[in-house]
N, CA, C and O atoms as a CHARMM CRD file, in Angstrom:
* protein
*
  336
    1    1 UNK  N     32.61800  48.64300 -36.22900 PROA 1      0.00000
    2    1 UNK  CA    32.58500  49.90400 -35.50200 PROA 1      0.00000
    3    1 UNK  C     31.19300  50.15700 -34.93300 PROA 1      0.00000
    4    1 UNK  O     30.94700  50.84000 -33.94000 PROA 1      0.00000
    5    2 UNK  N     30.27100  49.47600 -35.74200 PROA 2      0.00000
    6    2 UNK  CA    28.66000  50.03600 -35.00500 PROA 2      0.00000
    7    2 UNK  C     29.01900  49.40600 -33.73400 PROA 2      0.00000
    8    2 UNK  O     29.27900  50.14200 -32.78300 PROA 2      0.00000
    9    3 UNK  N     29.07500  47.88100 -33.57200 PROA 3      0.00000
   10    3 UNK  CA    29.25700  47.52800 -32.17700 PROA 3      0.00000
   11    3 UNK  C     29.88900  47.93500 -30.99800 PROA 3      0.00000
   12    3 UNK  O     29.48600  47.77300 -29.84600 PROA 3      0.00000
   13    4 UNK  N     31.22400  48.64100 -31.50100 PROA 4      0.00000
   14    4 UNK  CA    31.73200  49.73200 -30.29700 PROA 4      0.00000
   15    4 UNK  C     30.93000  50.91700 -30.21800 PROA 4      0.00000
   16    4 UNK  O     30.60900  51.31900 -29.10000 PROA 4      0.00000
   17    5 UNK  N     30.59200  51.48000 -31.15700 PROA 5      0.00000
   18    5 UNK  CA    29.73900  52.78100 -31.24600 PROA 5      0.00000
   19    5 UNK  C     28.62000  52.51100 -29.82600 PROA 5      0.00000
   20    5 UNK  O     28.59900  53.16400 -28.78300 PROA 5      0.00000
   21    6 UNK  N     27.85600  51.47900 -30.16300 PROA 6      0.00000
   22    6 UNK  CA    26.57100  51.00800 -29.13700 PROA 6      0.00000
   23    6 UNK  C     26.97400  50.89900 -27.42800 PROA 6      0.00000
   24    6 UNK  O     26.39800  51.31900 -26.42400 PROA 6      0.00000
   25    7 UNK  N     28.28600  50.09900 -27.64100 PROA 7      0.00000
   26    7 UNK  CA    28.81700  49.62500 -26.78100 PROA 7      0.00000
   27    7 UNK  C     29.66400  50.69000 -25.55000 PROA 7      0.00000
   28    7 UNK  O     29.70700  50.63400 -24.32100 PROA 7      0.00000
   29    8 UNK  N     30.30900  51.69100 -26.61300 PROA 8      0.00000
   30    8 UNK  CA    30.95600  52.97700 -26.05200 PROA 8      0.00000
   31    8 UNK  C     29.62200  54.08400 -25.68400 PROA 8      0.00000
   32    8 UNK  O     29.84800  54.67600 -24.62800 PROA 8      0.00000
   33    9 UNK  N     28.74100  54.34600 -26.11400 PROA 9      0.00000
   34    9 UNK  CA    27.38400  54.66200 -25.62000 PROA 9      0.00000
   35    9 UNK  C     26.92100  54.13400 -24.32200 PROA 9      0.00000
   36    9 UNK  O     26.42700  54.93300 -23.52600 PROA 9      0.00000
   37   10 UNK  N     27.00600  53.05900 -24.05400 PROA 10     0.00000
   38   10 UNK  CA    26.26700  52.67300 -23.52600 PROA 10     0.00000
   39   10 UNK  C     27.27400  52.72400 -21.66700 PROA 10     0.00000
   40   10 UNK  O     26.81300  52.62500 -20.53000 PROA 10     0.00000
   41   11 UNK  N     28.70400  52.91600 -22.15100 PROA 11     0.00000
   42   11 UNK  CA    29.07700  52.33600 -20.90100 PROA 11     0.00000
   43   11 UNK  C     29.71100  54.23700 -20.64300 PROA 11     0.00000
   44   11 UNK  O     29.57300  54.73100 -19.52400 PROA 11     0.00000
   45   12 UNK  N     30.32600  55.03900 -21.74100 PROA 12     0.00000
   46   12 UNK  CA    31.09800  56.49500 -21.54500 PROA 12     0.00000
   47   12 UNK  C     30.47600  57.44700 -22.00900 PROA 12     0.00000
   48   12 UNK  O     31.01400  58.43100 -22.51900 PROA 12     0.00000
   49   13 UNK  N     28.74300  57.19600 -21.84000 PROA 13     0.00000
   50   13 UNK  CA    28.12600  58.69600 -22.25500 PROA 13     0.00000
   51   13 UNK  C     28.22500  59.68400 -21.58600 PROA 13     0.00000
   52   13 UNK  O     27.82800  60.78100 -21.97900 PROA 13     0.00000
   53   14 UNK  N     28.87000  59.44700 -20.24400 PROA 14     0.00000
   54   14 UNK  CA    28.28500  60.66400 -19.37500 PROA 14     0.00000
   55   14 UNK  C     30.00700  60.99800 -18.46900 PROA 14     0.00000
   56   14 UNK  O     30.20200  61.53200 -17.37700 PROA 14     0.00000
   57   15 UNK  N     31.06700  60.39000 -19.53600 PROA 15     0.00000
   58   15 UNK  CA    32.47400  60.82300 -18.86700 PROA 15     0.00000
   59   15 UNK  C     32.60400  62.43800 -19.23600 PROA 15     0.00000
   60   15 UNK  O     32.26000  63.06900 -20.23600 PROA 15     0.00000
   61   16 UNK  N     33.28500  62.85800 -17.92600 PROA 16     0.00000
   62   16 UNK  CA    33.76500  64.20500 -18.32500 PROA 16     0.00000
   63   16 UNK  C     34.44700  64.65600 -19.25500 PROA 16     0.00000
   64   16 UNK  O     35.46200  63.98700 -19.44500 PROA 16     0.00000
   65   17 UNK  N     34.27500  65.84100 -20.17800 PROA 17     0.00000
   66   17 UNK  CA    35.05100  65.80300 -21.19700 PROA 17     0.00000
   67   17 UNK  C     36.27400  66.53500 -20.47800 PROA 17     0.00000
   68   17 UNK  O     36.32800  67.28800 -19.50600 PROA 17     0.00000
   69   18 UNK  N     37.35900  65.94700 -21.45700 PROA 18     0.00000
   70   18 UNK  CA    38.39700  66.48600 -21.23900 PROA 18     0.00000
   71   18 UNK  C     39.50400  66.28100 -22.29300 PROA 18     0.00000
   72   18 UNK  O     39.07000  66.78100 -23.33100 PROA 18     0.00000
   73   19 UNK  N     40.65600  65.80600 -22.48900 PROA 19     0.00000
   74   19 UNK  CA    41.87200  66.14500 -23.48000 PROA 19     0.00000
   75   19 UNK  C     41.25200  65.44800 -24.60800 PROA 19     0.00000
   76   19 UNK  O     40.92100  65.89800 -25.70500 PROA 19     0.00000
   77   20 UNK  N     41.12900  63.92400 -23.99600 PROA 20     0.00000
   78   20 UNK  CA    40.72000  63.41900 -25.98200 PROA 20     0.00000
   79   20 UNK  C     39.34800  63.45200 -25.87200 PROA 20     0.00000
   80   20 UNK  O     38.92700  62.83500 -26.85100 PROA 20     0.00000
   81   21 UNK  N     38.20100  63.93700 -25.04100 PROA 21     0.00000
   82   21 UNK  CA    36.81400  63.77200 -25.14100 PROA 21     0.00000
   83   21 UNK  C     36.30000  65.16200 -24.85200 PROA 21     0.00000
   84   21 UNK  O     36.34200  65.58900 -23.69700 PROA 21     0.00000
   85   22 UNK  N     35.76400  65.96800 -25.94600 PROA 22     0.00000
   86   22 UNK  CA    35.52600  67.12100 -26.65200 PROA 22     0.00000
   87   22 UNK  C     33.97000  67.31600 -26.79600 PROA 22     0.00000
   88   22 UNK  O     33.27300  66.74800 -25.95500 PROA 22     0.00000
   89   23 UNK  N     33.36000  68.05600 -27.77000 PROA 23     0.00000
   90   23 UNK  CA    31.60000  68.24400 -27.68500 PROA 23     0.00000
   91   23 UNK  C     31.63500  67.47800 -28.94100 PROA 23     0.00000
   92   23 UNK  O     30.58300  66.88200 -29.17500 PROA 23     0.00000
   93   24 UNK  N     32.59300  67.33700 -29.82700 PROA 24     0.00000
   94   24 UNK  CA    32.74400  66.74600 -31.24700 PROA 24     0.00000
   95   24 UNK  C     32.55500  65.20300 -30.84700 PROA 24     0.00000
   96   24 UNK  O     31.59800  64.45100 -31.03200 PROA 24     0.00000
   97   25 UNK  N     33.90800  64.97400 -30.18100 PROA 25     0.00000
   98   25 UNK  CA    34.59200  63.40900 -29.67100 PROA 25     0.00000
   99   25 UNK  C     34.44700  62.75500 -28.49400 PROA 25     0.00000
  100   25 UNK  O     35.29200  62.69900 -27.60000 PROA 25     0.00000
  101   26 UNK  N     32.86200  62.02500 -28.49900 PROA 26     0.00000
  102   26 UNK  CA    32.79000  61.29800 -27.19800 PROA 26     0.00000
  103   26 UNK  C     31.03900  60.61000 -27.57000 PROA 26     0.00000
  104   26 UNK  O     30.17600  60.74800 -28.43700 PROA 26     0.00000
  105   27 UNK  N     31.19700  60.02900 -26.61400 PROA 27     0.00000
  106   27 UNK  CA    30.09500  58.69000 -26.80100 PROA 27     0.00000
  107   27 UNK  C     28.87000  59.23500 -26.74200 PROA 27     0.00000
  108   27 UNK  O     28.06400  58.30700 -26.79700 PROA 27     0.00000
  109   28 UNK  N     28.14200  60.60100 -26.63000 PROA 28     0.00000
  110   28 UNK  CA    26.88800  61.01200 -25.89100 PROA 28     0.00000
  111   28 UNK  C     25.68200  60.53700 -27.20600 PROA 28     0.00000
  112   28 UNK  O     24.56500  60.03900 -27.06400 PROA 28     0.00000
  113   29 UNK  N     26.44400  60.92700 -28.51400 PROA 29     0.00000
  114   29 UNK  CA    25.12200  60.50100 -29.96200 PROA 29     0.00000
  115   29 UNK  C     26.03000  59.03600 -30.38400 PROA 29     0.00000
  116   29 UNK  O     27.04700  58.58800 -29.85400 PROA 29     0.00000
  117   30 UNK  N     25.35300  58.59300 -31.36200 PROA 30     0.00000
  118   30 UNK  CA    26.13700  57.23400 -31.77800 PROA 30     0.00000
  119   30 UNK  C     26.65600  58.24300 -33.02900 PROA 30     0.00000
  120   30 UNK  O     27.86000  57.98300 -33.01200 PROA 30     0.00000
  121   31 UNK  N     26.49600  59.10800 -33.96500 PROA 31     0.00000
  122   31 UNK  CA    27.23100  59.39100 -34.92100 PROA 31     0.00000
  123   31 UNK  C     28.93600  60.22900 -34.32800 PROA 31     0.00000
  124   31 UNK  O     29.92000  60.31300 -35.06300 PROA 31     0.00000
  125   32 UNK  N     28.87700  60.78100 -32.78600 PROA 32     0.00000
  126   32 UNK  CA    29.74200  61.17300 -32.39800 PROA 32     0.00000
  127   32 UNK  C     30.69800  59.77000 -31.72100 PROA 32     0.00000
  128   32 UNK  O     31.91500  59.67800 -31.56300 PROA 32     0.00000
  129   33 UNK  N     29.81300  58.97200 -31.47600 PROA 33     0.00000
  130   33 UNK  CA    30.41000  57.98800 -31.37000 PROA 33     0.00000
  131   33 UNK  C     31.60400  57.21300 -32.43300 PROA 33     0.00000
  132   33 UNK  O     32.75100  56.80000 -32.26200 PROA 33     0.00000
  133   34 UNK  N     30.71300  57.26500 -33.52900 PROA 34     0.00000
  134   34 UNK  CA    31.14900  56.74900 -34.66000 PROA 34     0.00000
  135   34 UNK  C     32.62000  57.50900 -35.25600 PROA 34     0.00000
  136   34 UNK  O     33.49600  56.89100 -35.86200 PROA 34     0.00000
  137   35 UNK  N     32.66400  59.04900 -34.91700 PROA 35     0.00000
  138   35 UNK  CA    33.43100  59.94200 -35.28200 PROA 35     0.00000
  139   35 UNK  C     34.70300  59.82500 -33.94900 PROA 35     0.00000
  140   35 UNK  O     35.63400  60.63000 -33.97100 PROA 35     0.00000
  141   36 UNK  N     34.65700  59.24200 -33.33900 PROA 36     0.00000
  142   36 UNK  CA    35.45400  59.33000 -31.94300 PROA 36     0.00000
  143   36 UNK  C     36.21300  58.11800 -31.91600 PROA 36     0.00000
  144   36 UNK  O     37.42400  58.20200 -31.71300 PROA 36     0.00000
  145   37 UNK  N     35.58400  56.80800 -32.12300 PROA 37     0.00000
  146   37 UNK  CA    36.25000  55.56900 -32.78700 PROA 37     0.00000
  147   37 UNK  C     36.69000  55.47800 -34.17000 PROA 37     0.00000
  148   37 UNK  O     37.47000  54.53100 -34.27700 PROA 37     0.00000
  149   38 UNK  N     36.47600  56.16600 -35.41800 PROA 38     0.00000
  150   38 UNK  CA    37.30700  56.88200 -36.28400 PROA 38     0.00000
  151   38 UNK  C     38.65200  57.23000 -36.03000 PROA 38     0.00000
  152   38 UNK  O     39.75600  56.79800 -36.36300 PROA 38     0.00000
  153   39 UNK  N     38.13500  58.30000 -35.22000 PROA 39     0.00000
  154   39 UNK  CA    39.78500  58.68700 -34.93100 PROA 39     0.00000
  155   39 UNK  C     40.49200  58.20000 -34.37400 PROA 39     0.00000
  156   39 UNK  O     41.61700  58.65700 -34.57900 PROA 39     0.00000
  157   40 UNK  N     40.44300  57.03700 -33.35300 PROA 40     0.00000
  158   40 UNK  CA    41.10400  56.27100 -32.56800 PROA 40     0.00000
  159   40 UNK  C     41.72500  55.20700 -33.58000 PROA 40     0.00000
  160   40 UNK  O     42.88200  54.79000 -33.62300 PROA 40     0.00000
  161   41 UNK  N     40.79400  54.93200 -34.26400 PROA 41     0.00000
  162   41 UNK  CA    41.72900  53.67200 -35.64700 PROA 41     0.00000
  163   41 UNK  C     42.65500  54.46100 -36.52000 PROA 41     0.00000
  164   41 UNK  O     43.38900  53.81500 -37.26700 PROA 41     0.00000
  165   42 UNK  N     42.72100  55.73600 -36.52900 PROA 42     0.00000
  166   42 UNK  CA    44.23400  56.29800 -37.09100 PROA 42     0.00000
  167   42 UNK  C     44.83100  56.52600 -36.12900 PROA 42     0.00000
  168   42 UNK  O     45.82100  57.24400 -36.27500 PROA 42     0.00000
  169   43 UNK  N     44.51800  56.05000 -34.80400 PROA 43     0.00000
  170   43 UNK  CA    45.81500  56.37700 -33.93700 PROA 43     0.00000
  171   43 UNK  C     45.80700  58.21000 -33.12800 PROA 43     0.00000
  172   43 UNK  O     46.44300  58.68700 -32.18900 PROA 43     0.00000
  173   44 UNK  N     44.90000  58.70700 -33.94200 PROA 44     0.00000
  174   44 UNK  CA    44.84000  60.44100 -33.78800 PROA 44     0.00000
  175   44 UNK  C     44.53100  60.20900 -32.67900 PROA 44     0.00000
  176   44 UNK  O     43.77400  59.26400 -32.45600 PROA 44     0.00000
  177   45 UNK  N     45.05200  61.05000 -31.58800 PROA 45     0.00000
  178   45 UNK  CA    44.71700  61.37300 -30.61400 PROA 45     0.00000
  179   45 UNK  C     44.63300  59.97500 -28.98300 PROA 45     0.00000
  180   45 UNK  O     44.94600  60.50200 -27.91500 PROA 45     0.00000
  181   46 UNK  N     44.41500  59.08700 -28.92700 PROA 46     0.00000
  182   46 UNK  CA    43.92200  58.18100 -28.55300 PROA 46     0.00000
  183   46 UNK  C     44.18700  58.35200 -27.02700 PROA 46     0.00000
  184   46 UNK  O     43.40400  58.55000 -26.09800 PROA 46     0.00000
  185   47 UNK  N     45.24300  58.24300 -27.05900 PROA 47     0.00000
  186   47 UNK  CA    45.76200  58.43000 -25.35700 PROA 47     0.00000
  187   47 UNK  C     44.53700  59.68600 -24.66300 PROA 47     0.00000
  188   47 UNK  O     43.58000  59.19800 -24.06200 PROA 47     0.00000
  189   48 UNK  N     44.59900  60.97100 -24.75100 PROA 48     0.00000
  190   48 UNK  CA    43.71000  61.57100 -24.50400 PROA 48     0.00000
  191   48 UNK  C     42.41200  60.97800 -24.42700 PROA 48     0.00000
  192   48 UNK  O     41.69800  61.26000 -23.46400 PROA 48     0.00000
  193   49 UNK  N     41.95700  60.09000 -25.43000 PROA 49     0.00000
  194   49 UNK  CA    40.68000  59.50600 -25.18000 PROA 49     0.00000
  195   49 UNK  C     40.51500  58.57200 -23.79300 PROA 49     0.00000
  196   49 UNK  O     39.52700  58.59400 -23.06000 PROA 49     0.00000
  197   50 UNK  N     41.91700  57.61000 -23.57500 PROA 50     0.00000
  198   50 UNK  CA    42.40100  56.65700 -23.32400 PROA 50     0.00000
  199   50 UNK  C     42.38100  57.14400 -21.60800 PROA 50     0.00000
  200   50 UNK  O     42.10200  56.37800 -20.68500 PROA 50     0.00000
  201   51 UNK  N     42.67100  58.29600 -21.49400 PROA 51     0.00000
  202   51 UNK  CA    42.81500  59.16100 -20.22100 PROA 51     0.00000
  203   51 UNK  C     41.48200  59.55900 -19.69100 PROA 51     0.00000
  204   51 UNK  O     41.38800  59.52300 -18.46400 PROA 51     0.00000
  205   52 UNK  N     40.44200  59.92700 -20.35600 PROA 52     0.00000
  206   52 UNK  CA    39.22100  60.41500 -19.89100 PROA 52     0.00000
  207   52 UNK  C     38.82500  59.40700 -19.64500 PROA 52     0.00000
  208   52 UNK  O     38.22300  59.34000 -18.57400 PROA 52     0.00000
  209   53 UNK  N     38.95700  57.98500 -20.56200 PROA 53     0.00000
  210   53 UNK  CA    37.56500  56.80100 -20.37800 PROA 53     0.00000
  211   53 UNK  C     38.14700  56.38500 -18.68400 PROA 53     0.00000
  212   53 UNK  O     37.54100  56.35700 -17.61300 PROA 53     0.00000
  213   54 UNK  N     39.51100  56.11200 -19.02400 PROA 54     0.00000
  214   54 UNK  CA    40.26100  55.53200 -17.54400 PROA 54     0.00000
  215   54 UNK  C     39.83600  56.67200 -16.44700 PROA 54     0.00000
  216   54 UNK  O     39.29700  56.11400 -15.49000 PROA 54     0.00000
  217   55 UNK  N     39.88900  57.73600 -16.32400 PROA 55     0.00000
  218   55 UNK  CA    39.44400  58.47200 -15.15000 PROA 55     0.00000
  219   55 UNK  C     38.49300  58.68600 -14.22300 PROA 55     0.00000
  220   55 UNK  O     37.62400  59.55600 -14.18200 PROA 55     0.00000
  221   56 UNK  N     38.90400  57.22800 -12.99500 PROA 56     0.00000
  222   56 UNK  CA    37.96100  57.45900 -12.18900 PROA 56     0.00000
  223   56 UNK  C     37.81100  57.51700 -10.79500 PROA 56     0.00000
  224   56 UNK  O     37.11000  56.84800 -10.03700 PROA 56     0.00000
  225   57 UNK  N     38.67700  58.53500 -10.57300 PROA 57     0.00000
  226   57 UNK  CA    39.26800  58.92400  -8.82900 PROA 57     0.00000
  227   57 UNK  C     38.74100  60.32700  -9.17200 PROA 57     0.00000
  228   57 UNK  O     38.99500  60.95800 -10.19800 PROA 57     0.00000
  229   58 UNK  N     37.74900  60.81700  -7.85900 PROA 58     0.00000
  230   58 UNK  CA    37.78000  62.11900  -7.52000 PROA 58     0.00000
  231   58 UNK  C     40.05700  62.99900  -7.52600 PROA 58     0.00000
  232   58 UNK  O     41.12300  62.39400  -7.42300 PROA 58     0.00000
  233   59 UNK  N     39.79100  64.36300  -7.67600 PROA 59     0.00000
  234   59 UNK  CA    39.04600  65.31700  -8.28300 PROA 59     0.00000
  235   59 UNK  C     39.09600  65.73000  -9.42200 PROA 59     0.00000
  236   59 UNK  O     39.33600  66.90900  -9.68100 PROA 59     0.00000
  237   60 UNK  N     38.85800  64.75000 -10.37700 PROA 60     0.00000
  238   60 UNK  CA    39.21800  64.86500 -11.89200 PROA 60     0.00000
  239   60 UNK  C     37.78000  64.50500 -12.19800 PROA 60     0.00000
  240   60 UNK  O     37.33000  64.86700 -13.28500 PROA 60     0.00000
  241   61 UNK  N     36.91800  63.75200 -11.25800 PROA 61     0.00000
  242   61 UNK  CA    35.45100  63.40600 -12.15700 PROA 61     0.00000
  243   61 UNK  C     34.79200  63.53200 -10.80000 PROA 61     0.00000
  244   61 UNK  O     35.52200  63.99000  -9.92100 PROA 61     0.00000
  245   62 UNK  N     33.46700  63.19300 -10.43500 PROA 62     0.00000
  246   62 UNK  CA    32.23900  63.45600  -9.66400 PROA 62     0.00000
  247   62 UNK  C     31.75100  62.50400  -9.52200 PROA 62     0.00000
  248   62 UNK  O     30.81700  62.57300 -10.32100 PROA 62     0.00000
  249   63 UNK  N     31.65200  61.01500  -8.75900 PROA 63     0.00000
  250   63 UNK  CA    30.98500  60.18500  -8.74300 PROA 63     0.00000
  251   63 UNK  C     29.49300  60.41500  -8.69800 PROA 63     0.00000
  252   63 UNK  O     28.51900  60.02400  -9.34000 PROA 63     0.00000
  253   64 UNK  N     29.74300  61.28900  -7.57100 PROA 64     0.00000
  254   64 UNK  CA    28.49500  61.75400  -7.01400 PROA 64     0.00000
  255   64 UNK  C     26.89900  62.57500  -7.89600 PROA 64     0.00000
  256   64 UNK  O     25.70500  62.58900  -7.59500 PROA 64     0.00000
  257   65 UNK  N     27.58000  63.07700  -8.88300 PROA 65     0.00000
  258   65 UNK  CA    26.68000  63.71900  -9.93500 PROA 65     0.00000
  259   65 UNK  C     25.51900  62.92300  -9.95500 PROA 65     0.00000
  260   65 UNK  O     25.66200  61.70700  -9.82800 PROA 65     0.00000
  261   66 UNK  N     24.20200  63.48400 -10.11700 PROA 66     0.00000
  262   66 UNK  CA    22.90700  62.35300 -10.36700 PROA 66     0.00000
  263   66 UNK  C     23.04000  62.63300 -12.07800 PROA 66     0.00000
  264   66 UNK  O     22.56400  63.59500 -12.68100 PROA 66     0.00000
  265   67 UNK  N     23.55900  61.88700 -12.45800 PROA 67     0.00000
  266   67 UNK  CA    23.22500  61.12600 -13.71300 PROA 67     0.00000
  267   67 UNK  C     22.82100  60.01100 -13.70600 PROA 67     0.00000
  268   67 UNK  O     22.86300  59.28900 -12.71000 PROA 67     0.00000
  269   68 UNK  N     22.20300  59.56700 -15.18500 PROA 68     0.00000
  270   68 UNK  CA    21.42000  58.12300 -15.36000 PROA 68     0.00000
  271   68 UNK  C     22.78500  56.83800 -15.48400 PROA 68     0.00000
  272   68 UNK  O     22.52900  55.69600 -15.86500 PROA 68     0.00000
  273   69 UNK  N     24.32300  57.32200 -15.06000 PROA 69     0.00000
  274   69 UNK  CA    25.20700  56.24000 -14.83100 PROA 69     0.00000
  275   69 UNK  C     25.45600  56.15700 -14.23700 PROA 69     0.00000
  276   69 UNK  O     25.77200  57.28700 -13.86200 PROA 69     0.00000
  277   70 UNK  N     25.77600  55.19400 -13.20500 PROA 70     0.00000
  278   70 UNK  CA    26.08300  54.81700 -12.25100 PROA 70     0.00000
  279   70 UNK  C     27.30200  55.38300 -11.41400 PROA 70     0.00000
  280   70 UNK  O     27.33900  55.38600 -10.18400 PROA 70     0.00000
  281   71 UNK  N     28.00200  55.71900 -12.00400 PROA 71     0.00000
  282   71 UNK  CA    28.94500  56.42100 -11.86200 PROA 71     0.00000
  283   71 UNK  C     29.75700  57.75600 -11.44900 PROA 71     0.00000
  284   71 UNK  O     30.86400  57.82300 -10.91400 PROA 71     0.00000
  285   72 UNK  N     28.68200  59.05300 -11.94700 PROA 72     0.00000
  286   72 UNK  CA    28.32400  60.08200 -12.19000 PROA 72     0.00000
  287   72 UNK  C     29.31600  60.77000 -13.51100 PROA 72     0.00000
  288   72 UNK  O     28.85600  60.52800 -14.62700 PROA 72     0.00000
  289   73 UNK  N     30.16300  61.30600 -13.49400 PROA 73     0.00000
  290   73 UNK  CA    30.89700  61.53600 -15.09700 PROA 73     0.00000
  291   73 UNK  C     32.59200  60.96600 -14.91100 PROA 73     0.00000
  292   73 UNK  O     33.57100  61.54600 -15.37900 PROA 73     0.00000
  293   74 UNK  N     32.61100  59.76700 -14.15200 PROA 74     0.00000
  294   74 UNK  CA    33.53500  59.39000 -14.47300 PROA 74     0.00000
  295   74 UNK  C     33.78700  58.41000 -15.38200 PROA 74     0.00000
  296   74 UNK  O     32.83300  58.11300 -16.10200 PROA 74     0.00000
  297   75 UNK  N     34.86500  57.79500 -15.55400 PROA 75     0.00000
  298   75 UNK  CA    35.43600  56.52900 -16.44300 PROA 75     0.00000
  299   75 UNK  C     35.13500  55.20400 -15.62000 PROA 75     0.00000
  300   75 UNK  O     34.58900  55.07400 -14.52400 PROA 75     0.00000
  301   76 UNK  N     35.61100  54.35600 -16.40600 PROA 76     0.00000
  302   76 UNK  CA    35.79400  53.01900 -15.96300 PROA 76     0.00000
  303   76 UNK  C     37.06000  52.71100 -16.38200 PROA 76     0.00000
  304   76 UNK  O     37.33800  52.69900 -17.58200 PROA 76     0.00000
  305   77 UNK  N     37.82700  52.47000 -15.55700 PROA 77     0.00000
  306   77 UNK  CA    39.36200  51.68200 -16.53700 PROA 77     0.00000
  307   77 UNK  C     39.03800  50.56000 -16.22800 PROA 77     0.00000
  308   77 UNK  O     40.17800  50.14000 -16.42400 PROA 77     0.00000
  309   78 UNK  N     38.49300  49.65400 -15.90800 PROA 78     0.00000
  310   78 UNK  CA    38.23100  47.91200 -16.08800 PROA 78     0.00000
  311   78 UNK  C     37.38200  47.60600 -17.45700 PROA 78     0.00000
  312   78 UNK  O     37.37600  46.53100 -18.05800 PROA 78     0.00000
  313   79 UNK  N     36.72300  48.70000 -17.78400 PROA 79     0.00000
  314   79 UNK  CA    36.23700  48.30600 -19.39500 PROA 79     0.00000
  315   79 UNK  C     36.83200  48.79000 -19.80300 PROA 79     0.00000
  316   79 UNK  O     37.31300  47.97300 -20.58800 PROA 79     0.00000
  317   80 UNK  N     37.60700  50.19300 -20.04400 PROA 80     0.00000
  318   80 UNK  CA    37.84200  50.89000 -20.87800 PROA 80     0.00000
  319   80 UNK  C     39.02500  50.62300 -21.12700 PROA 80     0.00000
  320   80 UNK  O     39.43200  51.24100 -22.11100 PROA 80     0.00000
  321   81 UNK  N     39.96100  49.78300 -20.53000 PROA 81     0.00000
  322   81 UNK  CA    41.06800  49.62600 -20.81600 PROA 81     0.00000
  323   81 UNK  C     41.30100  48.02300 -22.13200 PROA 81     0.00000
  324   81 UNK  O     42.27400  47.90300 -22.87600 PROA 81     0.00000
  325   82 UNK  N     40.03600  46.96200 -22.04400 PROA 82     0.00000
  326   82 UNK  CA    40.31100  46.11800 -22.76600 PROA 82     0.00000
  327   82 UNK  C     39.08500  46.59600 -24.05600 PROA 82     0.00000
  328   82 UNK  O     38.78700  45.74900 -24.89800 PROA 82     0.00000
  329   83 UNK  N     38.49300  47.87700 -24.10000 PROA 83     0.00000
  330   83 UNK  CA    37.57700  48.31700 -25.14100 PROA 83     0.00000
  331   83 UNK  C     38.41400  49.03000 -26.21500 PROA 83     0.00000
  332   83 UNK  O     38.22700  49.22500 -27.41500 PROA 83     0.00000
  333   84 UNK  N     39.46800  49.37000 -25.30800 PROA 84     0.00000
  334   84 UNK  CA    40.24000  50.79100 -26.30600 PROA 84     0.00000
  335   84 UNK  C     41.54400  49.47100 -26.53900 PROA 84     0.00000
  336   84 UNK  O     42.55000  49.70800 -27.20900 PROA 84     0.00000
């Protein structure tokens, strides 16, 4: 789990929160990290997670945002789909 923890950090810190990604549940600290891939190995919740990481068509996220990802607060479904 540390290795996804690092790994989910590194690629969904800055996705929008939304159904399964919360202020609790999402990649921004590694211990929330740690608590977010937790819950995904009981199955709790996952799809919701599964939905935010994948979301990445305007008007559900902001490419455009200046954040430090490339991205701005969207997903990736080309990682996030063989990570989850």
């Amino acid at each position: 789990m540390f290795v996804y923890s690092i790994f989910g950090m590194s690629f969904f810190a800055y996705v929008r929160k939304s159904a399964g990604v919360t202020d609790l549940f999402n990649f921004e600290t590694f211990p929330n990290s740690m608590i977010i891939l937790f819950q995904m190995c009981t199955t709790a919740g996952w799809s919701g997670v599964f939905q935010a990481l994948t979301n990445d068509q305007p008007p559900d996220c902001d490419p455009a945002l200046d954040l430090p990802s490339n991205k701005g607060d969207c997903g990736d479904s080309t990682i996030a789909t063989p990570f989850l």
